[in-house]
N, C-alpha and C positions, 0 to 999 in steps of 0.2 A: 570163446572167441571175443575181442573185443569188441568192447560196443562203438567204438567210433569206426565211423567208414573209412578205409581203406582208399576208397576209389567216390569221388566226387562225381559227379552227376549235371550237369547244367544245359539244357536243349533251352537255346533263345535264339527267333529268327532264323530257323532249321539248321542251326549249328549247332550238332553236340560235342558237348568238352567235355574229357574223361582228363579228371585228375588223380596221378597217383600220389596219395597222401600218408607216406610213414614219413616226416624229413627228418626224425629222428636217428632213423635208418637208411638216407640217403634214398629212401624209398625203393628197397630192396622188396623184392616178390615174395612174399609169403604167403601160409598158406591162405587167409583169408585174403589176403588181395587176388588171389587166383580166383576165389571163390566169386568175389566180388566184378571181377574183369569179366566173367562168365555170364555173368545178369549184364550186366552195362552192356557189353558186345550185343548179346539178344535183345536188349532195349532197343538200342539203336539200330539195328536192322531190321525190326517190326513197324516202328514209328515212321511212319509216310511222311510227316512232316520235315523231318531229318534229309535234309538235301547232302551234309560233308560231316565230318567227324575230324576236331580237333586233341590230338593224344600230349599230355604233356604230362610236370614232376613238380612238387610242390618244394621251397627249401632251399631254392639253387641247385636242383639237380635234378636229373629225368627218373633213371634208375640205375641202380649200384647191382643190381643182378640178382640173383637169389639170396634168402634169406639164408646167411650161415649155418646162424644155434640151429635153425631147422634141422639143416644137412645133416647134423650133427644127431640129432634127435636119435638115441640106440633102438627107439621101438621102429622104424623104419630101416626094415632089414627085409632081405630078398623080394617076394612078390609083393610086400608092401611097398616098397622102393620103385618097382615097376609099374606099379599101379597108381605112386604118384606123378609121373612122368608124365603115361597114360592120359591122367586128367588134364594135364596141359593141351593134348592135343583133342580134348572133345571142343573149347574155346579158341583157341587159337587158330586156327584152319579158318574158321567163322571170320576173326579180324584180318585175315591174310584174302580172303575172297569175299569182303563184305562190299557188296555193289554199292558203293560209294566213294566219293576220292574220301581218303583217308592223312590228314598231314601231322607228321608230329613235329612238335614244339620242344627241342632240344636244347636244356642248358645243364652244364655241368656235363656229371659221368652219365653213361649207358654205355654199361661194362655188362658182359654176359647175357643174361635173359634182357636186360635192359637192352643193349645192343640189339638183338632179335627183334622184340616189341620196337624199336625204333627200325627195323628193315622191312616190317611187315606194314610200315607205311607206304604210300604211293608218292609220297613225296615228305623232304624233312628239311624241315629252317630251324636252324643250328646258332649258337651265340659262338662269339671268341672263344669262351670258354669251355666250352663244349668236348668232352672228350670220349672216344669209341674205342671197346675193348672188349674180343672176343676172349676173356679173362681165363675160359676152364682150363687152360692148360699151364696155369701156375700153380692147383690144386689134381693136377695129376685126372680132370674131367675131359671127357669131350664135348663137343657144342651140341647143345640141346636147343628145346622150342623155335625148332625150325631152322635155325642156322642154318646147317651143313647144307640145306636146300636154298636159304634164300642167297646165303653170303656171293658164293659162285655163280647164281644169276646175274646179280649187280654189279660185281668186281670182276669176274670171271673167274676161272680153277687157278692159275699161280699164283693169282695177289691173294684168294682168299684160303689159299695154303700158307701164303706168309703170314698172313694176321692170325691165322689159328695154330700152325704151326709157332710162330713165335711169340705169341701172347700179350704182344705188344699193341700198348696204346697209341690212339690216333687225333690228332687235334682236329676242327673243322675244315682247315683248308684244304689237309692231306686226304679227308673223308672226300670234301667236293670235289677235287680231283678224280678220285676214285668212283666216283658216282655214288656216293652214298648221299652227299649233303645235295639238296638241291638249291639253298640259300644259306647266305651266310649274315645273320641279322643284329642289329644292338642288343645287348643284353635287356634294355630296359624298355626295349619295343617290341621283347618274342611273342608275349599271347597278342599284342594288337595287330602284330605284320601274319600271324596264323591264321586270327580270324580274318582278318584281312585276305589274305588267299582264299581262307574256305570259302568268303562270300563271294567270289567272283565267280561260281559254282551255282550261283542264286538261280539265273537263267535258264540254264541247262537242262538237256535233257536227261534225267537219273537213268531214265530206261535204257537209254543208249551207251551212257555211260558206263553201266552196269553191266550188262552183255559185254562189251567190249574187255571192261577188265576183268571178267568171267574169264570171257574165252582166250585173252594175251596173257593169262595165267597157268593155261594148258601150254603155251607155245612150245615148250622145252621136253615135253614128252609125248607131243603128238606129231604125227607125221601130217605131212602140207594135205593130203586128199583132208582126211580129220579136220585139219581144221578149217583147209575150204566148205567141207559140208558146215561146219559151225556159222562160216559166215553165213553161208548162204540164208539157214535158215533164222538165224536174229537179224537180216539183213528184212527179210521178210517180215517178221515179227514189230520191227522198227516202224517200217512203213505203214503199218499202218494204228500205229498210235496218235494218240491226240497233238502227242507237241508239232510231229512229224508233217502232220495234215497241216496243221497252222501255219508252219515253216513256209509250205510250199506258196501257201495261199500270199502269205507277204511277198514271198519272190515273184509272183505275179504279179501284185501291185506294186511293185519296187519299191518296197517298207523294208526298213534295218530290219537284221531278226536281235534279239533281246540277246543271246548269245555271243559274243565276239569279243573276245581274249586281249585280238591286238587292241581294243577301243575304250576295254572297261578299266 
């Protein structure tokens, strides 16, 4: 394995910033950047301090998708093959339900795994430049690390048969359009307008936060009783937390609460 990190690491001011670092390689997924995304992911959802997570690409690009020569590799054949896939999905699940808002910082390509890792965001600010490509189907692959699941939540079942069915790249407009992008930024303002987003998160309640897109993460495979009882019981769980108590005590004395989107 190479001794240089893969994947950058920066918690300041309960931001963490995960940077993917091949730009040699467009910052294509390999195997130790998987290895590495796997500790970062867990870092960051153990660390209390950590209120948002900022995901971005070093290079002028996010991610170019998997590492080819990997693919390539002949000693990955049959159940090794499967069993590297496998290991995508012991990490990844973790950053697709990590109770935090999650934004990534998109410039250049996120083509393939790159595209994924940019869906498994909660929200994504995108440059001009910026280009999205559910890629495996010029290589005769289909959509892995979570695609096929997340694309048709976002986009819905026909547009996210077009972009997989037709393997065709997408620029940021077309993305926002689609609901993929949720901003569209300068190029040479992406990490300040990111962290800038993640810190309006400062306030908040993570606990509430957290539960919430726990449970609007089930929405799609559980029926309304389910997830009523879901509310019910983190609705319960909410109340009586510390932010929650304090909240109420300011709306009695008619004190702002620290919280409020439209103001900050």
């Amino acid at each position: 394995m190479n001794n240089d990190p893969t994947v950058l690491i920066d918690v300041s001011e309960g931001i963490a910033q995960l940077t993917l670092n091949r730009p040699q390689a467009k910052n294509a997924l390999n195997l130790q950047m998987r290895e590495e995304m796997a500790t970062a992911v867990a870092q960051v959802r153990d660390d209390t301090s950590v209120y948002a997570v900022v995901i971005t690409g070093t290079g002028g690009a996010f991610c170019a998708g998997g590492d080819l020569a990997q693919m390539l590799d002949p000693t990955q054949q049959g159940m090794a093959w499967r069993e590297r896939i496998r290991r995508l999905h012991r990490w990844f699940p973790e950053l697709v339900n990590l109770e935090k808002p999650v934004i990534a910082a998109v410039d250049g390509p996120a083509y393939g795994a790159g595209m994924s890792l940019a869906l498994a965001a909660d929200f994504v600010l995108a440059t001009p430049s910026a280009k999205f490509c559910a890629v495996f189907g010029r290589i005769g692959f289909v959509p892995d690390m979570g695609a096929m699941q997340l694309l048709p939540r976002i986009v819905g079942l026909q547009r996210a048969k077009d972009l997989v069915f037709t393997a065709r790249s997408i620029g940021a407009e077309e993305a926002q359009s689609l609901g993929i992008v949720t901003r569209i930024v300068p190029a040479d303002a992406l990490l300040t307008e990111a962290r800038a987003f993640a810190a309006r998160f400062a306030q908040a309640s993570t606990d509430a936060i957290g539960m919430a897109k726990s449970i609007m993460n089930q929405a799609f495979h559980l029926d309304a009783h389910a997830m009523a009882e879901f509310e019910a019981y983190a609705q319960t769980m909410a109340r009586h937390t510390e932010y929650h108590q304090q909240a109420v005590q300011r709306a009695k004395n008619k004190q702002p609460q620290p919280f409020d989107w439209d103001k900050s």
